[in-house]
ROMARDREN-618370 format. One record per residue (C-alpha): residue in three letters; x, y, z. Coordinates in steps of 0.02 Angstrom, whole numbers, m for minus. Example, Ala and Ser with C-alpha at 12.3 -4.5 7.8 and 13.67 -1.06 7.14 Angstrom:
PT|ALA|615|m225|390
PT|SER|684|m53|357
//
This chain:
PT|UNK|m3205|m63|1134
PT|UNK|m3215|85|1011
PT|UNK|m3271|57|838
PT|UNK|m3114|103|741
PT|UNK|m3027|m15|889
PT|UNK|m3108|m146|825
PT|UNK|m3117|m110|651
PT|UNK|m2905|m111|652
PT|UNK|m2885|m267|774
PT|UNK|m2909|m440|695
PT|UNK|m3032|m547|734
PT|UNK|m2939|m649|884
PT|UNK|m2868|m497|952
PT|UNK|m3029|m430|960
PT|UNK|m3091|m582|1044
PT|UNK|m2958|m556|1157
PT|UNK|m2988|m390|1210
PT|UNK|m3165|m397|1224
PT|UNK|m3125|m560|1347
PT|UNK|m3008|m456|1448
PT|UNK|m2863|m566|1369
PT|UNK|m2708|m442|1323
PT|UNK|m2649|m498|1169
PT|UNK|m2475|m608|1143
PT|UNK|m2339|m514|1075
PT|UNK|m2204|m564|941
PT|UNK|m2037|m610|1009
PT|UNK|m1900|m476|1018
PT|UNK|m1744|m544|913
PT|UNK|m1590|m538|1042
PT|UNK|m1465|m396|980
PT|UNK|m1312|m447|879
PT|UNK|m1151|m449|990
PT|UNK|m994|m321|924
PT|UNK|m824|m428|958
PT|UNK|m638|m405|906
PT|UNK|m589|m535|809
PT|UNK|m496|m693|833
PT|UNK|m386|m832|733
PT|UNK|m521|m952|727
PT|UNK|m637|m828|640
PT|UNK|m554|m852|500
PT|UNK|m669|m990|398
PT|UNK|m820|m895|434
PT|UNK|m753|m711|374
PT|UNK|m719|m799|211
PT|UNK|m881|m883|185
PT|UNK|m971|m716|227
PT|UNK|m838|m633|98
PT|UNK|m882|m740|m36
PT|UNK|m1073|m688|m38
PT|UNK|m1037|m522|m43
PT|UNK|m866|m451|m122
PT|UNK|m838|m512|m281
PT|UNK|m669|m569|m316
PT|UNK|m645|m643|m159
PT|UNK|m522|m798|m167
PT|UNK|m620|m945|m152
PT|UNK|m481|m1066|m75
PT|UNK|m495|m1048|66
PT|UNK|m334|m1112|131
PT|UNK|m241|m953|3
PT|UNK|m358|m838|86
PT|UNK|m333|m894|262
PT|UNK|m109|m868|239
PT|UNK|m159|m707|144
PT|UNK|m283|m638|296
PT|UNK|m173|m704|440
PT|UNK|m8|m608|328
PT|UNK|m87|m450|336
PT|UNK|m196|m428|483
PT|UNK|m137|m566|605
PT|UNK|46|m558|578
PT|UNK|86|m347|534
PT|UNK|217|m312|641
PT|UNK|140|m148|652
PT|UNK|m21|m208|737
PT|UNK|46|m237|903
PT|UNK|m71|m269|1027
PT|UNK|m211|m163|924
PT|UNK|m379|m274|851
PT|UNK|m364|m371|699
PT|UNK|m536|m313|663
PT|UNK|m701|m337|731
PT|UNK|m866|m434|681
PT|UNK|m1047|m446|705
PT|UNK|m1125|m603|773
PT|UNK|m1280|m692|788
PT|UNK|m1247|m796|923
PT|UNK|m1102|m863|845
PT|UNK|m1140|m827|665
PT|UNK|m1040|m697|588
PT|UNK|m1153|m578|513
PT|UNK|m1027|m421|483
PT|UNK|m845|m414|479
PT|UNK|m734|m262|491
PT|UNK|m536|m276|461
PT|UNK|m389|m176|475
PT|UNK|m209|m165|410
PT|UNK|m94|m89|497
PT|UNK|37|21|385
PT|UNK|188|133|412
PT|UNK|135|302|353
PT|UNK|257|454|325
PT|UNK|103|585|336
PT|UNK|234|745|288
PT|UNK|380|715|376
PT|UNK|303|633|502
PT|UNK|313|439|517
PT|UNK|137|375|585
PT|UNK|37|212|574
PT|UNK|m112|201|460
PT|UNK|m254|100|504
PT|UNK|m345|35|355
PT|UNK|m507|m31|338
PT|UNK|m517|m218|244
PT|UNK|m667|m318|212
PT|UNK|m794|m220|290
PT|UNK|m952|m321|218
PT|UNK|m1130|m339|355
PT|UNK|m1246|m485|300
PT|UNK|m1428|m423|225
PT|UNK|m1485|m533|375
PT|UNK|m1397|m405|507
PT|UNK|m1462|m259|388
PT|UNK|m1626|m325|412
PT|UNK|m1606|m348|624
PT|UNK|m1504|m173|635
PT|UNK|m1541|m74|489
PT|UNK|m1393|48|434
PT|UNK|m1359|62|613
PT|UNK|m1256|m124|614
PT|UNK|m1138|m90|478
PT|UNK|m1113|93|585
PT|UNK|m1088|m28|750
PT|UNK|m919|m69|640
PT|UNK|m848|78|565
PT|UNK|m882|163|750
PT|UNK|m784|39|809
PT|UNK|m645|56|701
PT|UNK|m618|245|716
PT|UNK|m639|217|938
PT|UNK|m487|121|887
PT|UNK|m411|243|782
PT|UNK|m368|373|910
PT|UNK|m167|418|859
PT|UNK|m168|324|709
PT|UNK|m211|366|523
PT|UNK|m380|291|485
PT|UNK|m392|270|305
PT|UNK|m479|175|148
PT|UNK|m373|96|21
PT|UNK|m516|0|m83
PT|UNK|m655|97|m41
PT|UNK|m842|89|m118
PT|UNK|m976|205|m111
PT|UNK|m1018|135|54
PT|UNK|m871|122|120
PT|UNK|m815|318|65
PT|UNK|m1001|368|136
PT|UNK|m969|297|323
PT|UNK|m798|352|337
PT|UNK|m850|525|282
PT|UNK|m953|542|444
PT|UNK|m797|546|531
PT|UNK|m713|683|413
PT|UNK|m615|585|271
PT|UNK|m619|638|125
PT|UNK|m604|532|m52
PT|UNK|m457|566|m167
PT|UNK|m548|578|m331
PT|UNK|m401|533|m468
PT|UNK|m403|377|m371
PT|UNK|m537|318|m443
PT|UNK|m461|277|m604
PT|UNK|m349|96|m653
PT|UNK|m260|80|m775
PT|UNK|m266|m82|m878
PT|UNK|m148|m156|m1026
PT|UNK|m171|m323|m1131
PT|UNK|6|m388|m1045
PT|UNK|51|m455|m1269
PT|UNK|193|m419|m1382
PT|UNK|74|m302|m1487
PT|UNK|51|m195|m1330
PT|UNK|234|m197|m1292
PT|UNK|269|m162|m1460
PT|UNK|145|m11|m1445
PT|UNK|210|56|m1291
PT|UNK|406|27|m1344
PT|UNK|353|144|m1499
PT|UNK|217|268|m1451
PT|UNK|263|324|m1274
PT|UNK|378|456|m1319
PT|UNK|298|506|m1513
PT|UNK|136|568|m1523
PT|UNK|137|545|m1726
PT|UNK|192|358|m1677
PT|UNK|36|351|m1562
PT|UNK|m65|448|m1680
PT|UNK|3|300|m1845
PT|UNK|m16|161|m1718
PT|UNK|m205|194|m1659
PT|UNK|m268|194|m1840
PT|UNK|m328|30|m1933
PT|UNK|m196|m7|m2019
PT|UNK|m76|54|m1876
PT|UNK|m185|m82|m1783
PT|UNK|m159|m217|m1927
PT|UNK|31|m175|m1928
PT|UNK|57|m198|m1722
PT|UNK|m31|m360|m1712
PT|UNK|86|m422|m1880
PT|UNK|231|m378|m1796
PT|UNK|173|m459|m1619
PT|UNK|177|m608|m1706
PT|UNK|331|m584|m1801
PT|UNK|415|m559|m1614
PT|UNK|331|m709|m1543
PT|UNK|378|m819|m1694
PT|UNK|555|m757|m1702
PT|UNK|588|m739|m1509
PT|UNK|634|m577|m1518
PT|UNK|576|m422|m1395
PT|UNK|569|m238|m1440
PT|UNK|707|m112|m1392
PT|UNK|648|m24|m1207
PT|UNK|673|138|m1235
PT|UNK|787|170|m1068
PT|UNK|849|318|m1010
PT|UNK|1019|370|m1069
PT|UNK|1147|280|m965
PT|UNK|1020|165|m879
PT|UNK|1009|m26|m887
PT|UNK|857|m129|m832
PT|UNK|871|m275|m691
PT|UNK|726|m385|m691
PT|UNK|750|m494|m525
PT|UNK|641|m611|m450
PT|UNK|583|m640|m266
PT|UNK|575|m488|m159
PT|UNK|777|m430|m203
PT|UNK|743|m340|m13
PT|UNK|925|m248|m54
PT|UNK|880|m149|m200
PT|UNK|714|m115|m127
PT|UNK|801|m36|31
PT|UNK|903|66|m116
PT|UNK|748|105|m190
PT|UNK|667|167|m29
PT|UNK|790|320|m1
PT|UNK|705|382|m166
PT|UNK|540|390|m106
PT|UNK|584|518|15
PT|UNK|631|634|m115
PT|UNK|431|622|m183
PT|UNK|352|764|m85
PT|UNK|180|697|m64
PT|UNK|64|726|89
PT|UNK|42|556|125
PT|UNK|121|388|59
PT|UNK|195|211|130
PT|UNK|340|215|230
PT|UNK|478|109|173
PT|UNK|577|43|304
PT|UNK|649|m123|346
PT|UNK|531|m191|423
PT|UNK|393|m166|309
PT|UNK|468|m207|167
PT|UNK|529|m391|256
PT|UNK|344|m400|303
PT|UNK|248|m324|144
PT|UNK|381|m422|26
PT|UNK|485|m553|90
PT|UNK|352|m634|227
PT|UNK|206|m627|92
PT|UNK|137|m820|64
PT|UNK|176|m795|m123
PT|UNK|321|m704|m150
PT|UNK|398|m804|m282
PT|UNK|266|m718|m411
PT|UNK|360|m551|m353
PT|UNK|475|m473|m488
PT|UNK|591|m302|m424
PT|UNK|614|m185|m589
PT|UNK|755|m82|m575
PT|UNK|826|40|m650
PT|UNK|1026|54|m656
PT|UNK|1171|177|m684
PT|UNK|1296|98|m776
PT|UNK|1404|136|m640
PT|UNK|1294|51|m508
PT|UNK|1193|168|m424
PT|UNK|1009|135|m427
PT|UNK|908|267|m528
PT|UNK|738|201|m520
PT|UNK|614|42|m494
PT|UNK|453|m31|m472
PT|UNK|363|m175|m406
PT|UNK|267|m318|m520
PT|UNK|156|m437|m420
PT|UNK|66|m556|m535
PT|UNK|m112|m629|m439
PT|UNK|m151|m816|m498
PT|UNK|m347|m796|m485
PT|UNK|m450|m951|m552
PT|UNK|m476|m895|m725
PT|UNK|m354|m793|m759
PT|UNK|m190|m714|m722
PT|UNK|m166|m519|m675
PT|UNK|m7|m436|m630
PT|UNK|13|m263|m554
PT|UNK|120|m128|m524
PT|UNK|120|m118|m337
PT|UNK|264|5|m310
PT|UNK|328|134|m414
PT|UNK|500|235|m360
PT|UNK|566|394|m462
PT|UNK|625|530|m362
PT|UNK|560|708|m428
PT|UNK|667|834|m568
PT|UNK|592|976|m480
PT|UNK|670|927|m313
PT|UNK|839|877|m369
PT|UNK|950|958|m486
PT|UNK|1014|809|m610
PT|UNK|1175|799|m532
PT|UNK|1111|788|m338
PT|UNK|1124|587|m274
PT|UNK|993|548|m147
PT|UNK|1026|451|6
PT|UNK|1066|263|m35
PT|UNK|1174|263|m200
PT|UNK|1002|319|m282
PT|UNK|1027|456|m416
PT|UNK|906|543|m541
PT|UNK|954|528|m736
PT|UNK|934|676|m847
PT|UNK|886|650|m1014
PT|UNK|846|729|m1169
PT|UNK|680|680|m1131
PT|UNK|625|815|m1038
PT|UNK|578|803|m860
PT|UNK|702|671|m782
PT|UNK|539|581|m656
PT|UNK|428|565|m816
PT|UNK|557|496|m919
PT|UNK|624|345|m761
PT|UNK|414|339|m752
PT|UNK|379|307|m924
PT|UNK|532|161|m940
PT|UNK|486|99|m793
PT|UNK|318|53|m832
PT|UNK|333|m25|m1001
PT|UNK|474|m129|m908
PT|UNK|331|m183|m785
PT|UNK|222|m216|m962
PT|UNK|381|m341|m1016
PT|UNK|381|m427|m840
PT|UNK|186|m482|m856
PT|UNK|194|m523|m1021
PT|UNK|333|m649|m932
PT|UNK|233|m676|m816
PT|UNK|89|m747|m943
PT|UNK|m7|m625|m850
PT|UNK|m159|m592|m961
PT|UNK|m170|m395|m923
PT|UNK|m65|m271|m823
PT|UNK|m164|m175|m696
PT|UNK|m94|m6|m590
PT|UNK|m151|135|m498
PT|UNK|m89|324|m591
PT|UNK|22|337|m443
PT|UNK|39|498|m441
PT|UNK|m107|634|m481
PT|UNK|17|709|m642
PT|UNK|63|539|m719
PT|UNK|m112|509|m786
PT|UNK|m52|568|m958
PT|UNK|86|450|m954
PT|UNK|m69|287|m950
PT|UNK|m134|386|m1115
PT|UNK|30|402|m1197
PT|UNK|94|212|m1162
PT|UNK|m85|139|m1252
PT|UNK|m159|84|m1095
PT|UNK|m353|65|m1048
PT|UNK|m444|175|m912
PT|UNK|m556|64|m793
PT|UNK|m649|178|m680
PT|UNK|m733|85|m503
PT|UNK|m884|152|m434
PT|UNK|m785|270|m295
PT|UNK|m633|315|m269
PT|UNK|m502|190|m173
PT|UNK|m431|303|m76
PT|UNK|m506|388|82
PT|UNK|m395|496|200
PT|UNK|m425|619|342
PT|UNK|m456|766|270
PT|UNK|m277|857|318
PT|UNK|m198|750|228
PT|UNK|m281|701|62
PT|UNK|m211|849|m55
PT|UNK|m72|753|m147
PT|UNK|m27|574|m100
PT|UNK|58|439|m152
PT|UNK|m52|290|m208
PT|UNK|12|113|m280
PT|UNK|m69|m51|m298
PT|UNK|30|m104|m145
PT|UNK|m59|m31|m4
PT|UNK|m268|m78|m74
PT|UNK|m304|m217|57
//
């Protein structure tokens, strides 16, 4: 044996070699097995979720109804994977899912795949390397062939892996929006959204001082601020999923021009509204002519976490001035309201989310949460007093044909 042999070789394995003895070798770890998923998976996903994504429910029993609702159950799924893990032996070690969504991609109605929970253990990491969380996201876009893959609460990761495959992030989308859900701030947004000297009054100290005197005034009293409506409008705050007016509602949508956004029919919004396990914390905003006709509306859902209580805007309908002249009626009953204003979808925008402001705060949500919508409503946040939270990506990830100008609401992040 050489020197530098045995200068690098240890002191048996020298022994060995000069005995003629080859040397044992270190077991090879089996590879981890790539599988579609299946019902009973369920506990396991969730205990794997809970190291890893935080804000993961931790009952388990919520989660399970919530996971078998929207990838089990989508009537859009078909006979299409629920998802796909990683095991070690039968450990879960990595987890893929997907959603299945009704997309109108232009005028064209597709189905959008999107990708949910993707999370790979640091014990997988360790056995594959970057190559077992890839194991997942290739099999998720072998699977996507005629669909729309797509991210809806990307991270950095998540925007990274699908970009190998050519989608793109939507960058505005990486921006919430936040609001205390209090009589101050519905106080603040009643007054400022429409006066920037109001805003301007209302953001000093003694502006500050003023709001949170006449919060409690309000509170003590039982009284609410006036919602500044558009002119010949009335608000309709209903409970449950109200599927009729959101069928009214989803005629407008059509009018929004975007690239890419849900697509409302029937039978999503049974399945998205009326088939979710918690329903009953769903409130259905909308806006109404005096004579009927639907003008506008949104969607509240309020989430009952552990420690506290957040409610969101998860749909947002106002069909678009520069579409429509202010006399045209849209499909449905659903008509656009001029007003003094200015631009009639700003205006229906602007009412309709301080009336989503008044539905946590009845709620007892502690803070209402939305996504701009919209890339040209961002101003709108600004003007109504509420509180930019950016996330570490953006949330949205789309093909790159598509990503230009879509429509993006609370309710399509899974």
């Amino acid at each position: 044996m050489s020197a530098l042999a045995a200068e690098t070789c240890s002191a048996e394995s020298s022994a060995d070699v000069a005995s003629g003895v080859a040397p044992a070798t270190p077991p090879v770890a089996p590879p981890l097995d790539l599988r579609e998923v299946r019902p009973e998976d369920g506990p396991a996903i969730h205990a794997r979720l809970l190291t890893a994504i935080p804000g993961t429910l931790s009952d388990l029993q919520r989660w399970l109804r919530r996971w078998r609702w929207q990838c089990l159950d989508s009537p859009f799924r078909g006979q299409r994977p629920a998802g796909w893990v990683l095991v070690d032996g039968e450990v879960v070690v990595g987890h893929i899912g997907v959603v299945y969504l009704p997309l109108r991609v232009g005028a064209a109605r597709r189905i959008g795949q999107v990708v949910a929970d993707y999370v790979v253990s640091p014990e997988a990491t360790a056995r594959g390397g970057f190559f077992a969380g890839l194991r997942l996201a290739q099999a998720f876009m072998a699977a996507a062939e005629g669909l729309v893959p797509l991210a809806t609460t990307a991270n950095d990761k998540t925007g990274a892996v699908l970009g190998r495959y050519g989608c793109r992030p939507v960058e505005w989308t990486r921006e919430l929006w936040r609001a205390p859900a209090t009589s101050e701030q519905e106080i603040r947004s009643c007054l400022g959204g429409a006066s920037r000297v109001v805003r301007w009054l209302l953001r000093a100290k003694a502006g500050a001082m003023l709001g949170r005197a006449a919060g409690g005034c309000c509170r003590l009293l039982g009284i609410r601020p006036r919602l500044p409506l558009p002119a010949g409008c009335r608000l309709e705050i209903l409970e449950g999923p109200a599927i009729q007016e959101l069928e009214a509602l989803a005629a407008m949508r059509l009018s929004c021009g975007a690239t890419c956004s849900i697509d409302w029919s029937a039978e999503y919004l049974d399945w998205r509204y009326a088939r979710h396990p918690e329903w009953n914390d769903t409130r259905v905003l909308v806006l109404r002519r005096f004579d009927g006709r639907v003008a506008g509306g949104a969607v509240v859902f309020c989430e009952r976490l552990e420690k506290r209580c957040i409610a969101f805007v998860e749909e947002l309908a106002a069909p678009r001035r520069s579409l429509l002249s202010p006399s045209t009626a849209l499909p449905g009953g659903a008509e656009e309201v001029a007003t003094d204003a200015g631009d009639g979808e700003i205006s229906l925008v602007r009412a309709l989310l301080i009336a989503a402001l008044r539905a946590a705060v009845d709620l007892d949500a502690d803070y209402l949460v939305a996504t701009a919508g919209r890339g040209h409503y961002r101003s709108l946040f600004w003007e109504l007093g509420f509180e930019s939270r950016a996330r570490n990506a953006p949330a949205l990830v789309l093909p790159e044909g598509i990503a230009a100008d879509p429509v993006f609401q609370h309710g399509m992040m899974f």
